[in-house]
VEXGUNU-701941 format. One line per 10 residues: number of its first residue (from 1); their letters; for each residue x, y negated, z negated of N, C-alpha, C, O. Coordinates in steps of 0.1 Angstrom, whole numbers, plus 5000, padded with zeros to 4 digits. Each point is the difference from the previous one (the first is absolute). Example, Ala and Ser with C-alpha at 12.3 -4.5 7.8 and 13.67 -1.06 7.14 Angstrom:
2
1 = AS = 5132:5057:4922:4991:4988:5000:5009:4988:5000:5010:5000:4993  4986:4989:5014:5009:4989:5000:4992:4989:4992:5005:4989:4999
END
This chain:
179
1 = XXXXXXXXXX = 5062:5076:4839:5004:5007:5012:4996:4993:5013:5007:4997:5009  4977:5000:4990:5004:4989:5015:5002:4987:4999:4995:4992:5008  5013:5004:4980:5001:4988:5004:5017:5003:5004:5004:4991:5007  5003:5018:4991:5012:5006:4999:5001:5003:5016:5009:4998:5009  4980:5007:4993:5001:5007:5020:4999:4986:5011:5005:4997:5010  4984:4997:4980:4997:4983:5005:5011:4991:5008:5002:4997:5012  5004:5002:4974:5015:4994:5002:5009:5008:5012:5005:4994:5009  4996:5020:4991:5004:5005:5002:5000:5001:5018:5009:5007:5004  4983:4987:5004:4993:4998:5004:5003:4987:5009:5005:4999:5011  4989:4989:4980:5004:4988:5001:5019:4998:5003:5004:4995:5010
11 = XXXXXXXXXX = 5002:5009:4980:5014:5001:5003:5005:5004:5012:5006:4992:5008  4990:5022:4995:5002:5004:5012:5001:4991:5017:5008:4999:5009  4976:4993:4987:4992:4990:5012:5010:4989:4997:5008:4998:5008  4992:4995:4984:5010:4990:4997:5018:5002:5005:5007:4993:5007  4996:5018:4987:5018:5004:5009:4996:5003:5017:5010:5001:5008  4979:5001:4997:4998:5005:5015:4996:4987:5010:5003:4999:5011  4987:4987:4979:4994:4994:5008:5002:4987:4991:4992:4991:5003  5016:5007:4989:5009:4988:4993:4979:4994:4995:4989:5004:5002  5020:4982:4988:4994:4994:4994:4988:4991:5008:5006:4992:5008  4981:5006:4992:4993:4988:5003:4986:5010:5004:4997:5011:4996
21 = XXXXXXXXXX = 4997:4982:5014:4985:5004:5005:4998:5007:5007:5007:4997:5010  4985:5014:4991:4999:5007:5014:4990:5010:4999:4995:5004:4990  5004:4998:5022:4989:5010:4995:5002:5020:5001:5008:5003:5009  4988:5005:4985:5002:5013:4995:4988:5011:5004:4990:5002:4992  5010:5004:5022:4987:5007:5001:4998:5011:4993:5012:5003:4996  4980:5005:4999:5001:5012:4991:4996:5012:5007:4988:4999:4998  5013:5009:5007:4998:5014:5009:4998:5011:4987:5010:5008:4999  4983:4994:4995:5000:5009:4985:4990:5006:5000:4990:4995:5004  5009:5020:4991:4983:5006:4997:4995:4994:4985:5007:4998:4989  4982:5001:5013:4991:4998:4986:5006:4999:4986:4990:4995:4995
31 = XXXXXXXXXX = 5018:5006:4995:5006:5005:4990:5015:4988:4993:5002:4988:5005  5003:5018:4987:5012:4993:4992:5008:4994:5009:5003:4988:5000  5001:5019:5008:5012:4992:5010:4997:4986:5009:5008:4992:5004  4977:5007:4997:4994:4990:5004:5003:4986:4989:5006:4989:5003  4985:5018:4980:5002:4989:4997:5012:4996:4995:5001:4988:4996  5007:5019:5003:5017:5003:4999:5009:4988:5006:5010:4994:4996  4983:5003:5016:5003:4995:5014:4996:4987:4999:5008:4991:5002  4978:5007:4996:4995:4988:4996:5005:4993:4989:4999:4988:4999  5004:5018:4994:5011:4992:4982:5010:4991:5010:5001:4988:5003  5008:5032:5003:5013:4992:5005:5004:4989:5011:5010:4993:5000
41 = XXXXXXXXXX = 4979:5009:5008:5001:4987:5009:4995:4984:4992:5002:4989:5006  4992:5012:4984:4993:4987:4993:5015:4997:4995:5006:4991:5005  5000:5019:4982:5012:4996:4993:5008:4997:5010:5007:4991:4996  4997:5012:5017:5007:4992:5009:4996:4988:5004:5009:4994:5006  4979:5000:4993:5000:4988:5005:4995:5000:5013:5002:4991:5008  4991:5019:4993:4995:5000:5016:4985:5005:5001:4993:5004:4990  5004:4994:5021:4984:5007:5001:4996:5008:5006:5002:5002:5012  4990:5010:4977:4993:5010:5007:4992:5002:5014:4991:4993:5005  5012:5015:4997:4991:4999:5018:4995:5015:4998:5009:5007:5004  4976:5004:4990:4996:5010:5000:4997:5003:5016:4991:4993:5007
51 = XXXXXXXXXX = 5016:5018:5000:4996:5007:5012:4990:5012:4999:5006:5009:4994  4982:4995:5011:4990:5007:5000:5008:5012:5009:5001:4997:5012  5004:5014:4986:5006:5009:5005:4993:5008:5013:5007:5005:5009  4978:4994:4988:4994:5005:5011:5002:4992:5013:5003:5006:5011  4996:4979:4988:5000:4985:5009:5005:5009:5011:5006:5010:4998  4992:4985:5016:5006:5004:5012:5016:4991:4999:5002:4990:4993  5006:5016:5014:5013:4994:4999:5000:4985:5005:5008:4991:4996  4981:5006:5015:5003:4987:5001:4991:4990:4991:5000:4988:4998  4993:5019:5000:4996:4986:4985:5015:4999:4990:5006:4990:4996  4998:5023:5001:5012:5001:4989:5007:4989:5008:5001:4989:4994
61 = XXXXXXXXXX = 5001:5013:5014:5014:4988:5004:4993:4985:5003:5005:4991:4993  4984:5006:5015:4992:4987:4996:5004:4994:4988:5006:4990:4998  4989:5020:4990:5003:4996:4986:5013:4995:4996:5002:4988:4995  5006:5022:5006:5013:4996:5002:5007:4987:5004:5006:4991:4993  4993:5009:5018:4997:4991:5008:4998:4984:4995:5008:4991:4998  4980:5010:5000:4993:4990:4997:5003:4993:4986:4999:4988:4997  5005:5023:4993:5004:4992:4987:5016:5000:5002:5007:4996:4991  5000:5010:5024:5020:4998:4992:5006:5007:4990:5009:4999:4992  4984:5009:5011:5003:5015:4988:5014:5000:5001:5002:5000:5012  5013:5001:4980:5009:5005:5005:5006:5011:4999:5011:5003:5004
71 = XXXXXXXXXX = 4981:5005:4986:4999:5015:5000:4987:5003:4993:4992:4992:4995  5008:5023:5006:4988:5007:4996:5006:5015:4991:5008:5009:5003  4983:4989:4984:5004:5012:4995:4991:5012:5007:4990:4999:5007  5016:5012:4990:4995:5010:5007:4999:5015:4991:5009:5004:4992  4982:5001:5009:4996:5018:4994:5008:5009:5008:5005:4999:5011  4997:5010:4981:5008:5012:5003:4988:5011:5008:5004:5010:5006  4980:4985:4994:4990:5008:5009:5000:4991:5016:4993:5003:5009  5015:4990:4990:4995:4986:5011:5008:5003:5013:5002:4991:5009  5002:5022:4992:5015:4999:5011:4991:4996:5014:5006:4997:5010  4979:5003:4991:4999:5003:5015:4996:4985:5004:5001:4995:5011
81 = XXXXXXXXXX = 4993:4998:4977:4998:4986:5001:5010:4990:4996:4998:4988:4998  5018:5021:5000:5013:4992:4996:5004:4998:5014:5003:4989:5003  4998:5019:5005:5006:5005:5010:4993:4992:5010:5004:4995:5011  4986:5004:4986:4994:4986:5011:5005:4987:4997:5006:4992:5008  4992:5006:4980:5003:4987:4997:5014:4993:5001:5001:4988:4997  5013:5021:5007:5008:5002:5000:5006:4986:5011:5010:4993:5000  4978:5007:5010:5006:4992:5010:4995:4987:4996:5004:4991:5007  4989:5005:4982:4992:4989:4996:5011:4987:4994:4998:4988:5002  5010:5016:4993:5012:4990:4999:5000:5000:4983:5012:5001:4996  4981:4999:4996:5003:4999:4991:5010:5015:4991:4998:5012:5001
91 = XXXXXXXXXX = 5009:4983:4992:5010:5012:4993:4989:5008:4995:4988:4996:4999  5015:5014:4999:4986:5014:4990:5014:5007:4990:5010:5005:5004  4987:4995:4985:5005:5005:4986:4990:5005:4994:4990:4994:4995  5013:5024:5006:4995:5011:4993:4997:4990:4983:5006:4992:4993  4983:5015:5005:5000:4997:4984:5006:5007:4991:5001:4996:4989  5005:5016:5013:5006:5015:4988:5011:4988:5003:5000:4995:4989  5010:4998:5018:5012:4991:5003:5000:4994:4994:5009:5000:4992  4983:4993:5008:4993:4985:4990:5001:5001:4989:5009:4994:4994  4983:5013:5000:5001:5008:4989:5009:5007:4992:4998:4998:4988  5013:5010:5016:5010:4999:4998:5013:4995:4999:5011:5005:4999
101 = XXXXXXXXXX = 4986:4982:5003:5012:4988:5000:5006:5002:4988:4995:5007:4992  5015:4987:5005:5009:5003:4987:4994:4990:4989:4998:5002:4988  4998:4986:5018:4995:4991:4990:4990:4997:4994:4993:4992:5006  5003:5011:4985:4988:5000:4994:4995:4986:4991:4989:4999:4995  5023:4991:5002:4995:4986:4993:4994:4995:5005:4998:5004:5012  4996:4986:4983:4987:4989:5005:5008:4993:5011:5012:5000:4999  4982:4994:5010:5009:4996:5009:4995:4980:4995:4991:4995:4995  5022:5001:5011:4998:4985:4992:4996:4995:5015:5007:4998:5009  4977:5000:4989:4999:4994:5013:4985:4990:4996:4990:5005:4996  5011:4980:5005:4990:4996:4995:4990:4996:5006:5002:4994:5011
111 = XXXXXXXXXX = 4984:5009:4985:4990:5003:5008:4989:4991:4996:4994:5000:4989  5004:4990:5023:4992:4990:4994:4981:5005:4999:4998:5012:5003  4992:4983:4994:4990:5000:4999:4988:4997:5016:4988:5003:5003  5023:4989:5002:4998:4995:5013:5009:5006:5012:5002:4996:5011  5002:5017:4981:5004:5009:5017:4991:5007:5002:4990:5000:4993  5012:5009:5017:4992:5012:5008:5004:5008:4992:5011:4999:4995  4980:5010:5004:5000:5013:4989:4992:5011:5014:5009:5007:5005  4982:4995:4999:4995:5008:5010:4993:4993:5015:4993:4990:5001  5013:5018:5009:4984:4997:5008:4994:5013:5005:5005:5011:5001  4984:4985:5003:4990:5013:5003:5000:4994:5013:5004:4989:5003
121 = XXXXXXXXXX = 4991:5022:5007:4990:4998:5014:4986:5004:4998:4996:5008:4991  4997:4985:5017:4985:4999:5005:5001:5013:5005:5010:5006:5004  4975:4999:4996:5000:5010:5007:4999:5001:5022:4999:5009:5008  5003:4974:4993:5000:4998:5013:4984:5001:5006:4999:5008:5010  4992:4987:4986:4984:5006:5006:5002:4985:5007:4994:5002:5011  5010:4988:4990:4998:4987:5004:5010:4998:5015:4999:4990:5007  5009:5020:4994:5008:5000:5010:5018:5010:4990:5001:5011:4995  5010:4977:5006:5010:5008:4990:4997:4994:4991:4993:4989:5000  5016:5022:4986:5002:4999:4988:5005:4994:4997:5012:5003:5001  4983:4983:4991:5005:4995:4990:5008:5001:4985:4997:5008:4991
131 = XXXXXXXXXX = 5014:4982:5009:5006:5006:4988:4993:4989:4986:4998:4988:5003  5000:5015:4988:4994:4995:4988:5012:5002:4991:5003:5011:4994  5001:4979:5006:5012:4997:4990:4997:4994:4985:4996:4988:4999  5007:5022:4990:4999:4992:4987:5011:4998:4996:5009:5006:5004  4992:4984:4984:5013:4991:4994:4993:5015:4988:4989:5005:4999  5025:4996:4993:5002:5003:4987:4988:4993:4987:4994:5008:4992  5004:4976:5010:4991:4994:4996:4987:5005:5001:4992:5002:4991  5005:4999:5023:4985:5008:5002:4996:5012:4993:4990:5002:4993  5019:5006:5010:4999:5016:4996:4994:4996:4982:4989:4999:4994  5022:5000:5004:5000:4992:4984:4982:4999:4992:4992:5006:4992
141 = XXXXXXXXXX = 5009:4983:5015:4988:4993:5001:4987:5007:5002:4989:4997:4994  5013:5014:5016:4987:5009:5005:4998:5013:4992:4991:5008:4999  5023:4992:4995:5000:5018:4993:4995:4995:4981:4994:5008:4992  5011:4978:5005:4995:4994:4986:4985:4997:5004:4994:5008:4993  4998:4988:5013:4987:5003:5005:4996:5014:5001:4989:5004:4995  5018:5004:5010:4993:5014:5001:4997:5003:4986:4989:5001:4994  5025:5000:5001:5004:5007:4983:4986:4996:4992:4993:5008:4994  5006:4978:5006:4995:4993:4991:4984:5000:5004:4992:4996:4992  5001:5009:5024:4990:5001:5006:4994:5015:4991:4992:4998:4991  5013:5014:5011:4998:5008:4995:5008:5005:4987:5000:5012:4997
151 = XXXXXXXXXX = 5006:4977:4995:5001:5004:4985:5013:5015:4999:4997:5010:4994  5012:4989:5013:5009:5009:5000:5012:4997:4995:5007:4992:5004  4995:5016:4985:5012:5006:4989:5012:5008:5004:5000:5006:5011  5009:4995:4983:5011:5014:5002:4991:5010:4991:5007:5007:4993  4981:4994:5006:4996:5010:4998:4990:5008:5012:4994:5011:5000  5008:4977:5011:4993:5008:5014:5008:5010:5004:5011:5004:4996  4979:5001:5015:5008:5004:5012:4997:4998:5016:4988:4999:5003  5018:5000:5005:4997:4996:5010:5002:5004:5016:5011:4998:5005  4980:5007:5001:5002:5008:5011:5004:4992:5013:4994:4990:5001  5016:5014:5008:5002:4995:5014:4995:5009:5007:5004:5011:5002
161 = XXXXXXXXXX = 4983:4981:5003:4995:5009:5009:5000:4995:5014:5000:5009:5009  4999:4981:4993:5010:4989:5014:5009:5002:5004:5009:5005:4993  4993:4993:5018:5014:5007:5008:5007:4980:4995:4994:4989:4997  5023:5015:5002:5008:4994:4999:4997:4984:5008:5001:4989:4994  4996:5013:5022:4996:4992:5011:4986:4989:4997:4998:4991:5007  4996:5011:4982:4993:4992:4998:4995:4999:4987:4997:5007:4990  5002:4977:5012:4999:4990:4986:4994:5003:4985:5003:4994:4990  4986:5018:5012:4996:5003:4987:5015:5008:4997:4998:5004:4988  5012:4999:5015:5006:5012:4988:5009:4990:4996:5009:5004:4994  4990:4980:5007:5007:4993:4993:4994:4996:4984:5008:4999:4990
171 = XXXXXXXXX = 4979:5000:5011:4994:5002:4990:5004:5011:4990:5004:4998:4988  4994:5015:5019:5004:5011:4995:5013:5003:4994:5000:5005:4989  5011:4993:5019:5015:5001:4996:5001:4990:4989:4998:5005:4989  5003:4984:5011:5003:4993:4994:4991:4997:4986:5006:4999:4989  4982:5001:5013:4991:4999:4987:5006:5015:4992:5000:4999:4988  5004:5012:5018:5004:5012:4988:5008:4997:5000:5004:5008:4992  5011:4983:5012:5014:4999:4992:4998:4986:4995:5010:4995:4994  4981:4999:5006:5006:4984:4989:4987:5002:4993:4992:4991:4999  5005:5022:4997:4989:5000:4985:5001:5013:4995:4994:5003:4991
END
């Protein structure tokens, strides 16, 4: 089922924003639709960009901004921080939309080891926020270190207790779906 919503998802971003690189902000509460979102922007071929929902509107758009987002998925709780963001330039696509796209196959999009899979921002204490961009490779790389750090089976389980916006819930997401 989410690899079904995944696609589902990805298809969508792909018929809206065609084939190649780009970047994908995420406006989502805490829960499935996030990492729903996160599948489907990877199986597209593009890179996640997590937005911190609290953020003041002009960091949101800095961020924006700054990575070339050319749209941003968006929550059905988010109308008062959609509605700002509205003038920011990038397209915003409801996720319940996304999600119910008609197509649910794998999308044929091939995805090398050496593309962008995420970036995060800095919390900005240095002046602005920085974006921290990992390849697919990295992630990879850091979540088979975690796994294998603390000895974790499909017989774990594993809590997200990290907001989306920062780097540990990559550990988290990903070490509970590729084990």
């Amino acid at each position: 089922e989410l690899d079904e919503q995944a696609n589902r998802v990805a298809n969508a971003l792909l018929e809206k924003q065609g084939r190649g690189r780009g970047s994908v902000g995420l406006l989502l509460e805490h829960g499935i639709p996030m990492v729903v979102s996160i599948l489907g922007v990877l199986k597209a071929g593009k890179t996640y960009v997590p937005l911190h929902r609290r953020h003041p509107e002009s960091r949101l758009s800095q961020i924006l901004n700054d990575c070339q987002a050319t749209s941003v998925i968006v929550g059905a709780n988010d109308s008062a921080v959609v509605q700002s963001l509205r003038h920011s330039g990038p397209e915003l696509y409801p996720f319940e939309a996304l999600r119910s796209h008609h197509d649910q196959s794998r999308p044929d999009v091939e995805i090398l080891p050496t593309s962008f899979a995420s970036a995060m921002y800095t919390s900005g204490s240095t002046g602005q926020p920085k974006g921290v961009w990992q390849k697919h490779r990295n992630i990879l790389h850091s979540v088979r270190n975690y796994t294998n750090g603390i000895h974790i089976s499909s017989a774990d389980r594993l809590s997200l207790l990290a907001d989306f916006s920062f780097a540990a819930s990559i550990s988290a997401i990903f070490g509970s779906l590729l084990n």
